[in-house]
C-alpha positions in Angstrom: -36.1 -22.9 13.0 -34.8 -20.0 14.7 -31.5 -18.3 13.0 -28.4 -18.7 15.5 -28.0 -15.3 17.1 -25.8 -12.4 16.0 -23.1 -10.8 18.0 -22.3 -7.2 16.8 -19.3 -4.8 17.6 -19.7 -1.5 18.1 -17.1 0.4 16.5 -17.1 4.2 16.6 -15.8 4.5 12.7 -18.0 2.1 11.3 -21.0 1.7 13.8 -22.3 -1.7 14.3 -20.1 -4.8 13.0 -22.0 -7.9 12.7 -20.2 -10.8 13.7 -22.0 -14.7 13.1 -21.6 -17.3 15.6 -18.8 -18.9 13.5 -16.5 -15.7 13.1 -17.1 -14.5 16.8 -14.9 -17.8 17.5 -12.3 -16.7 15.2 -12.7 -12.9 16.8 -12.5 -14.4 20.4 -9.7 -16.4 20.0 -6.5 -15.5 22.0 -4.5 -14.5 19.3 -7.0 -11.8 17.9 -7.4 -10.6 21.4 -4.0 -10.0 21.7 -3.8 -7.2 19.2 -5.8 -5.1 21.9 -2.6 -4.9 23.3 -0.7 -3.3 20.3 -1.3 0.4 19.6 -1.8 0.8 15.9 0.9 3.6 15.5 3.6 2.2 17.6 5.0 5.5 19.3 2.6 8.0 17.9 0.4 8.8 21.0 3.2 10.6 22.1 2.9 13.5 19.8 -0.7 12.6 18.9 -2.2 11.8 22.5 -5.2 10.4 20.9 -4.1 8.1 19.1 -3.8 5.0 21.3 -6.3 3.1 19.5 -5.6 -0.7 19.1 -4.6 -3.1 16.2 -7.3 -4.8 17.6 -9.6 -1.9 16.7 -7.9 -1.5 12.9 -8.8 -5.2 12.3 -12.1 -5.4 13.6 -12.7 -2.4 11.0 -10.9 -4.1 8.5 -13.0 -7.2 9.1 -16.1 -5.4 8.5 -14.9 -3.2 5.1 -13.9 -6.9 3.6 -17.3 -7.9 4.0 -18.8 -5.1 2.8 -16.3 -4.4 -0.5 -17.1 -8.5 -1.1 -20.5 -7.7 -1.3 -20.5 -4.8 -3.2 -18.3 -6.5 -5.8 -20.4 -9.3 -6.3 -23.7 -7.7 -5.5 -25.1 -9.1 -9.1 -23.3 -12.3 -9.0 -24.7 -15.8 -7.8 -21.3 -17.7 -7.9 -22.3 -21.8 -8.0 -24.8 -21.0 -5.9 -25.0 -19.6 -1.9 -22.6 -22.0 -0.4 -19.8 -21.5 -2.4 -20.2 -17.4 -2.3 -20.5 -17.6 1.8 -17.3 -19.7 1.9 -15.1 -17.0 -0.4 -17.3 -14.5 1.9 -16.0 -15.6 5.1 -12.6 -16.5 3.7 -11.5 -12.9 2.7 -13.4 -11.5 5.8 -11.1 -13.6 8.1 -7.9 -12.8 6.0 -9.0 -9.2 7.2 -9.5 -9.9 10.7 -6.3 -12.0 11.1 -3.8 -10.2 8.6 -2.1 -8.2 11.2 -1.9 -11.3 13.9 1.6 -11.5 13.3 3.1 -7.3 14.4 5.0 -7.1 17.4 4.7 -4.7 20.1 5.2 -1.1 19.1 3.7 -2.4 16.0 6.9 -1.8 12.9 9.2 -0.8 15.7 9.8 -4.2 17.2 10.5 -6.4 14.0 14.3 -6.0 14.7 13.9 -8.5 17.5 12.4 -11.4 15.2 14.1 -14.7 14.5 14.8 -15.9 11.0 11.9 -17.2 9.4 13.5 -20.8 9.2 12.6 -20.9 12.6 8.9 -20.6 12.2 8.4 -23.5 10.5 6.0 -22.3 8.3 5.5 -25.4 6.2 2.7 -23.2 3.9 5.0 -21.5 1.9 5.7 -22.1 -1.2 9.4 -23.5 -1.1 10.8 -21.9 -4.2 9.5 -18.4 -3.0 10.7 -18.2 0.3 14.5 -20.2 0.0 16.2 -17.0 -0.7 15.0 -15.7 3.1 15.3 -18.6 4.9 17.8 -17.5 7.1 16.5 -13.7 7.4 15.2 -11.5 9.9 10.9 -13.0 9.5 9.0 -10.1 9.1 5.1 -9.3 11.0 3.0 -10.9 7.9 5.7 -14.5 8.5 4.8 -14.4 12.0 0.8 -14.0 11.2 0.8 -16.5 8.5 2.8 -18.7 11.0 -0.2 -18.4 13.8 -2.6 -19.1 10.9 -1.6 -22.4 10.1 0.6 -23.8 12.7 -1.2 -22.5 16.0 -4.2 -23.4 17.8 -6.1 -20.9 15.9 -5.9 -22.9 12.5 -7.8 -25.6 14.8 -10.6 -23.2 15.1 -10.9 -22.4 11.8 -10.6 -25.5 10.4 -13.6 -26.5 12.6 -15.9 -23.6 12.1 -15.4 -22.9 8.5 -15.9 -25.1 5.0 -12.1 -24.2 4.5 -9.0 -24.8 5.6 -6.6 -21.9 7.4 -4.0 -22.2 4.6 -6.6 -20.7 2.6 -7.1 -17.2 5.0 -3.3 -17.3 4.8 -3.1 -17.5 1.2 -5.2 -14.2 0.8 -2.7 -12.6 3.4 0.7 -13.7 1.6 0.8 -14.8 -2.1 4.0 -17.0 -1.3 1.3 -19.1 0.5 0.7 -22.3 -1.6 -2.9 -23.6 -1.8 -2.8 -27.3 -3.7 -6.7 -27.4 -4.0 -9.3 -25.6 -6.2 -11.2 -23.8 -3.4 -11.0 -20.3 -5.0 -12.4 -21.5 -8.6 -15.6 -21.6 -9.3 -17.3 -22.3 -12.6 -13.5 -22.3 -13.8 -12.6 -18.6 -12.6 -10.2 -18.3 -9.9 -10.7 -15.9 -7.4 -8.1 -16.0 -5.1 -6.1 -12.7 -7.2 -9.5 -10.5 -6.5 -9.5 -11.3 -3.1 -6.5 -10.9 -1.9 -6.6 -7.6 -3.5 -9.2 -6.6 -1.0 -6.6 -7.4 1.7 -3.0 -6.0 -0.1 -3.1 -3.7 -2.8 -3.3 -0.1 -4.1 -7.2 -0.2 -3.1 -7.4 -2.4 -0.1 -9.8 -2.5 2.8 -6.1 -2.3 5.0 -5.8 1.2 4.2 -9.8 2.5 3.8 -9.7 1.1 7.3 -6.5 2.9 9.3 -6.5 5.9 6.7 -9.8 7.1 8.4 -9.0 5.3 11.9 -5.7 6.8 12.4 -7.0 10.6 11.0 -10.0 10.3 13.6 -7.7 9.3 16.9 -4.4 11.4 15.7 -6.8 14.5 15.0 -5.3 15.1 11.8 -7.7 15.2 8.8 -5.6 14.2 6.0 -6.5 10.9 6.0 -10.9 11.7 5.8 -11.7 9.8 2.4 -14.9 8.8 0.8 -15.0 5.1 2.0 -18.6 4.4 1.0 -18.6 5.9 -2.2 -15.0 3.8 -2.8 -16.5 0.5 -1.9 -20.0 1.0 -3.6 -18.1 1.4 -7.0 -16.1 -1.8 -6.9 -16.6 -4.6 -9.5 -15.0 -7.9 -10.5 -13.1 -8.2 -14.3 -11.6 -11.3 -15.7 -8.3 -10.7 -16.7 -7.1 -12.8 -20.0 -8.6 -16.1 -19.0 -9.5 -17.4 -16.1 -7.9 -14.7 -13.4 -10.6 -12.9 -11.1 -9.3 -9.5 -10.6 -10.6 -6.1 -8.7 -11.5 -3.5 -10.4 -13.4 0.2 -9.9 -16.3 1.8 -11.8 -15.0 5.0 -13.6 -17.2 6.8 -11.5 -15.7 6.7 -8.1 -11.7 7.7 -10.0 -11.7 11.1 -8.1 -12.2 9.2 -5.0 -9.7 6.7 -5.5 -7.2 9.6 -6.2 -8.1 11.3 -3.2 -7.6 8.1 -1.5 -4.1 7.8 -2.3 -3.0 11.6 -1.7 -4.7 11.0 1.8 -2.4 8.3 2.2 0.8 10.4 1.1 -0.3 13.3 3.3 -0.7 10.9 6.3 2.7 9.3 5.7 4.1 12.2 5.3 2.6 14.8 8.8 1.7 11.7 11.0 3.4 8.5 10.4 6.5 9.7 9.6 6.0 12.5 12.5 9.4 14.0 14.1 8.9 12.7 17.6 7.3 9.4 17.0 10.6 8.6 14.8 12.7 9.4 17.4 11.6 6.9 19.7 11.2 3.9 16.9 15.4 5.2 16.5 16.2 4.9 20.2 14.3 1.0 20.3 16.1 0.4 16.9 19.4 1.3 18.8 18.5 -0.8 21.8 17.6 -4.0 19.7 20.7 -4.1 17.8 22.8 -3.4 20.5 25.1 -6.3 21.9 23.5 -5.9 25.6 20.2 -6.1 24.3 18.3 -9.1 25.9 14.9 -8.5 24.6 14.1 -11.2 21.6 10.7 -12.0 20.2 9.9 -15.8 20.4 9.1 -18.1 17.5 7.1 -20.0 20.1 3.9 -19.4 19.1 2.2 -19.7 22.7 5.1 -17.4 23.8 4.0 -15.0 21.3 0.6 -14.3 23.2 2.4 -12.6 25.6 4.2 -10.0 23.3 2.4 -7.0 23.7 3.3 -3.4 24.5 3.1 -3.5 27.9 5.5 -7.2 28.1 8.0 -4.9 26.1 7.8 -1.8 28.2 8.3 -3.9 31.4 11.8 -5.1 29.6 12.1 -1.6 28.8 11.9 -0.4 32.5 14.2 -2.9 33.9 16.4 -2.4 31.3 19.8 -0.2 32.2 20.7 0.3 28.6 20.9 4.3 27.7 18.7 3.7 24.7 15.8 1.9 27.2 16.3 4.5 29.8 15.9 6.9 27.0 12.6 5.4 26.1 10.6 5.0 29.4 11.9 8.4 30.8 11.2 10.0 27.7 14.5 11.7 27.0 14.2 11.5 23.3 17.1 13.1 20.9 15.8 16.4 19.2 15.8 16.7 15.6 18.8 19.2 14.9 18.0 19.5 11.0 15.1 18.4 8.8 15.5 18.7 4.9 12.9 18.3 2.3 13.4 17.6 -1.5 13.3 15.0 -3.9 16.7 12.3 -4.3 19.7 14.3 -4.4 18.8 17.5 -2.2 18.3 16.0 0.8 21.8 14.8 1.4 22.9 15.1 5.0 26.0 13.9 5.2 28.5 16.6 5.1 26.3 18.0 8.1 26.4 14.2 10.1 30.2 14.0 9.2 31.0 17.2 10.6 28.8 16.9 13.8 30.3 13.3 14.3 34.2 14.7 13.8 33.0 17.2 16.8 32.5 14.3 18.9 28.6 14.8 18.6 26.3 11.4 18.2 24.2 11.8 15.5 21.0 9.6 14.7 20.2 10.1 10.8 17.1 9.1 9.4 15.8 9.2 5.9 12.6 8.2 4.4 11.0 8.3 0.7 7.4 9.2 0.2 6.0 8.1 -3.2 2.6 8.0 -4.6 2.8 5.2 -6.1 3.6 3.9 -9.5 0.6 1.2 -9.6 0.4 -2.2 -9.4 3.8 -4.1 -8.6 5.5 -6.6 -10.4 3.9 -9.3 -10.3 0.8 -8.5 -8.4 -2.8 -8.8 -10.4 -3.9 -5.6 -12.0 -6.6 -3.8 -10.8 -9.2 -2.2 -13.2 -11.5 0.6 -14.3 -14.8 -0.5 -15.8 -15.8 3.1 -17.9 -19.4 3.3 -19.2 -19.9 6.3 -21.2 -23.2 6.9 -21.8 -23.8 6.2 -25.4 -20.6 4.7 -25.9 -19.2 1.2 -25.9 -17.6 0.0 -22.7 -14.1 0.1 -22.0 -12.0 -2.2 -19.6 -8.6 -0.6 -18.8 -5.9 -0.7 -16.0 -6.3 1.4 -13.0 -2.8 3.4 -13.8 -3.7 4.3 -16.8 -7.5 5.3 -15.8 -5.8 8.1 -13.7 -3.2 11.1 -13.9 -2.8 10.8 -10.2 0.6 8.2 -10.4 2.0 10.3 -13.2 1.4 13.9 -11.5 2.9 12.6 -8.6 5.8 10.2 -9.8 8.8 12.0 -7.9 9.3 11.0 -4.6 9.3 13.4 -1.8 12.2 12.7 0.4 12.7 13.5 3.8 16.4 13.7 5.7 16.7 14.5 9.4 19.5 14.3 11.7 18.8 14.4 15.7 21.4 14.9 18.6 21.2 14.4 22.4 19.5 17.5 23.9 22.3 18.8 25.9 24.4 19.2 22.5 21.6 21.0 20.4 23.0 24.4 21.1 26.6 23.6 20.1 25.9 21.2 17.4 23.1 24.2 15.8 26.6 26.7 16.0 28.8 24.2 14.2 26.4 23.9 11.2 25.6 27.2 10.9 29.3 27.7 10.6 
């Protein structure tokens, strides 16, 4: 018998992604094909005209690393047999896909307008983990674990997969509560190593959009060895039963290299002065009290949310801080200080600039390496094999110098002013 036929993606990081019949309905579905209509960085094709590729484009690419990291992990072991590996397989490969379902338009920029998460209804959650935001602002991942299990779209997978969508959500968000053994096998639970692969210090999240974002922004900060990264990862049982990710010693200069590439892109592109300007003007317009825009908790509503439904509000919007926005009459950044905590303090400078009747937006951002793992989140390791030596298992921030080397935060203050004021407001501070 013939095998079904494969659909493939042609993707200009990562060539040809192979889809089968049964993901291409999870890749065709509405809510996936919305993210064509979210730019990955939010406001950042204005200073980076390149860089208008698509969440859509960052997922398909994330898609396609899971797949490739699961097999590379696991390229020696046979699981229970084929069955059982194919079903973890898809599973993580979908969590990829999907994980990013839930960003509104302008990507970050947008999230002031969500409702509280009691409104979603997410009934997946684990009730003791999420009580204590209940009645918060939901944030992107709510919203995408939300379309995972309560929309249309946890129909599909429900019927094309030999799991349910709780479980691609559970790999997403760890508050998520699964009440079956689908990720043990042969008494090892896999669920921690695979949702590593989709949120950690080494995820396929980050190989995917570091190199994405550096190849449409033009900026080369983010070029890291992605092959040599995923061709070096292993599996480890940590103390028991717990499946976690870890890295071959090998491949430790790349993983540091990986992580200053993601420091340096936060740092000159994310955190760029222009783009920052406009998330500040939106930020201004969603909290103020004229602002009609809200995002839906309506899941079908949701479909429509992209950045072209929130530009249309935006141009028939006569708020200051929409007009702002689709005429491009940004404020300009006055002052920009670097330094770590403590010597980036702008507020003498903002309080003397506001006394002068001068608007001021101030924004401030902390750039950290990374101290490793976080609290409560599995450990990632480094398998070292000395040649002629015994083996040695150890965790992945002690296995490098990088966190250490790089433990102070590099802090970044600006203040920005409405362009007819720059030249007064420059004279007053350099008084």
């Amino acid at each position: 018998m013939a095998a079904p036929p494969r659909f493939e993606i042609r993707d200009p990081v990562h060539g040809a992604v192979h889809v089968s019949p049964e993901e291409r309905a999870v890749v065709d579905h509405p809510f996936v094909q919305r993210l064509r209509g979210i730019r990955q960085l939010g406001f950042s094709h204005l200073p980076f005209p390149g860089a208008t590729h698509s969440r859509y484009s960052h997922s398909v690419g994330a898609f396609h690393l899971a797949g490739a990291a699961f097999d590379a992990a696991f390229r020696d072991h046979p699981f229970s047999g084929p069955a059982r590996r194919q079903a973890l397989r898809s599973a993580v490969r979908l969590a990829a896909l999907c994980h990013d379902l839930g960003h509104p338009p302008f990507s970050h920029a947008a999230e002031f307008a969500m409702p509280p998460l009691r409104v979603l209804g997410i009934g997946a959650y684990a009730p003791q983990a999420v009580a204590h935001r209940l009645d918060r602002r939901a944030s992107h991942e709510d919203y995408t674990v939300a379309i995972l299990t309560r929309s249309d779209l946890a129909r599909t997978i429900a019927l094309s997969f030999p799991f349910r969508p709780e479980h691609v959500a559970a790999l997403v968000s760890r508050d998520v509560q699964v009440d079956d053994d689908f990720f043990v096998d042969e008494g090892l639970d896999y669920r921690p190593i695979l949702s590593q692969l989709i949120s950690s210090e080494l995820d396929v999240d980050r190989m995917d959009y570091l190199v994405r974002d550096s190849t449409y922004t033009g900026a080369r900060y983010g070029e890291i060895d992605t092959d040599w990264l995923i061709s070096h990862l292993r599996w480890h049982v940590d103390g028991g039963d717990r499946v976690c990710l870890a890295l071959d010693r090998r491949a430790i200069f790349a993983f540091d290299d990986f992580l200053i590439a993601r420091f340096h892109m936060f740092l000159m592109v994310y955190f760029h002065q222009k783009s920052i300007a406009y998330e500040q003007l939106l930020e201004r317009y969603m909290r103020a009290a004229d602002c009609t825009y809200q995002l839906p908790a309506d899941l079908h509503a949701w479909l429509s949310c992209d950045d072209a439904h929130l530009v249309s509000h935006l141009r028939g919007s006569d708020s200051e801080w929409a007009r702002r926005i689709v005429e491009q009459r940004p404020y300009k950044m006055l002052v920009e200080a670097h330094g770590r905590v403590g010597e980036v303090d702008l507020a003498a400078q903002r309080g003397a600039l506001e006394a002068a009747g001068i608007d001021v937006m101030e924004v401030s951002t902390r750039g950290a390496l990374g101290k490793g793992p976080k609290a409560g989140t599995p450990t990632i390791f480094v398998i070292d094999r000395p040649r002629g030596l015994p083996e040695r298992v150890i965790a992945l921030d002690r296995a490098t110098t990088i966190f250490e080397r790089y433990q102070d935060e590099h802090c970044i203050s600006r203040l920005y002013v409405p362009r007819r004021h720059v030249d007064r407001a420059g004279a007053l501070l350099s008084r």
